[in-house]
C-alpha positions in Angstrom: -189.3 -95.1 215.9 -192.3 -95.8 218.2 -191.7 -95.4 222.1 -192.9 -98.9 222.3 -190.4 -100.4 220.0 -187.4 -98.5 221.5 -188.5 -100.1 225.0 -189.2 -103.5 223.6 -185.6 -103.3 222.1 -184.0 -101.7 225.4 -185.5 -105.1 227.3 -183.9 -107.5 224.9 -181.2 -106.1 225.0 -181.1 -105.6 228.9 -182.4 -109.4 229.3 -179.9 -110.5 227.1 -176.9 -108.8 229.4 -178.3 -110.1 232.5 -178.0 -113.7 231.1 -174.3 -113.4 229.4 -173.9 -112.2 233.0 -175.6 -115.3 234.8 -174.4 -118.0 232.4 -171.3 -116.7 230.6 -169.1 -115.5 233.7 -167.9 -118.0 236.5 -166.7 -117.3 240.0 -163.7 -118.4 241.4 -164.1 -121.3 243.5 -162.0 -120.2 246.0 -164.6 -117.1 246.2 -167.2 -119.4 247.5 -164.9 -121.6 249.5 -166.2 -122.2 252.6 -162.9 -122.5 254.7 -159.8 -120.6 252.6 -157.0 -121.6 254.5 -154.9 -119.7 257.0 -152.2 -118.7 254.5 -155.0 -117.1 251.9 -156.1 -115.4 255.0 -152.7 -114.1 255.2 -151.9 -113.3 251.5 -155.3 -111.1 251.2 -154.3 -109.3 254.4 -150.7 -108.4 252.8 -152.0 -107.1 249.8 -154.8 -105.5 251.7 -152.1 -103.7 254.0 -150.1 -103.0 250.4 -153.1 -101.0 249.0 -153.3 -99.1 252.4 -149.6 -98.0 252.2 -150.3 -96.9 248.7 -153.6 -94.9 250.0 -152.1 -93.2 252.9 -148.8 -92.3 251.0 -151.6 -90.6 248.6 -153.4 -89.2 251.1 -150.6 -87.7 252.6 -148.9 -86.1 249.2 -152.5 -84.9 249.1 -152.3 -82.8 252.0 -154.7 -85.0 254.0 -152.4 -86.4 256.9 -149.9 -84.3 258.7 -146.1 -85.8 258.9 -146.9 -86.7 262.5 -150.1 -88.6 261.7 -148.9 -90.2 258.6 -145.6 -91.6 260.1 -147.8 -92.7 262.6 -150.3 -94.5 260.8 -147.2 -95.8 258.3 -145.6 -97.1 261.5 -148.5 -99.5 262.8 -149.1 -100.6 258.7 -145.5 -101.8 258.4 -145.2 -103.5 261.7 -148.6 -105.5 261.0 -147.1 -106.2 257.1 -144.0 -107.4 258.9 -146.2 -109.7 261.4 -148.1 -111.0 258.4 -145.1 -111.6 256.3 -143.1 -113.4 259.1 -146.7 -115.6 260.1 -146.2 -116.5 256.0 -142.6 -117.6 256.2 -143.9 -119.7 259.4 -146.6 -121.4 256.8 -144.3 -122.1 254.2 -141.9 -123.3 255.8 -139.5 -121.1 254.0 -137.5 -118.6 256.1 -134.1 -118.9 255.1 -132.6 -115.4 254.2 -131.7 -116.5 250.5 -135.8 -117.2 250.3 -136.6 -114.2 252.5 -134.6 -112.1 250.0 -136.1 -113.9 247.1 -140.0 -113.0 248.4 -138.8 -109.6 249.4 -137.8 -108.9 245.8 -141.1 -110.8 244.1 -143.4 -108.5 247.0 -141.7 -105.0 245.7 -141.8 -106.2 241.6 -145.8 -107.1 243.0 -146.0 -104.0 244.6 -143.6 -101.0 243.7 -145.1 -98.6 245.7 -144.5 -100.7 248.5 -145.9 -97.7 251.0 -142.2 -96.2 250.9 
């Protein structure tokens, strides 16, 4: 097969991706929300604490933090989860211990690794 044809081919076919990806996928809304509101602040920062539990639990099996250091950094991760999670309970207006139990239990079924 000619050089040429093999380009032509490999531009279709590259032209063609870039307009499944332009036409055929759709953002979120909330992605180009302008104002998210204070609790969606709040549940990306959980999650984002979550997935640095998980990391620096890794880390550390990994030989990359000493016990002091990661017990440390683990510390100041959990206190700002807990400060999150109470600041959610505030929004929602649910804080009873049933309900606190209830969210406890949905947050480690979300998140087994939990950073523990």
């Amino acid at each position: 097969m000619p050089e040429e044809t093999i380009a032509a081919i490999s531009c279709l076919v590259l032209a063609a991706a870039v307009a499944v990806f332009i036409f055929y996928f759709r953002s979120d809304p909330a992605d180009s929300s302008r104002f998210r509101t204070r609790l969606d602040q709040l549940l990306e920062r959980r999650d984002s604490i979550y997935e640095n539990l998980r990391d620096l639990r890794f880390e550390f099996r990994a030989g990359k933090y000493s016990e002091h250091d990661y017990q440390q950094i683990r510390q100041s991760l959990e206190v700002e989860a807990a400060s999150v999670l109470s600041e959610i309970d505030g929004l929602t207006g649910d804080s009873s211990p049933r309900a606190r139990s209830r969210a406890l239990a949905a947050d480690h079924a979300a998140h087994p690794e939990g950073g523990r």
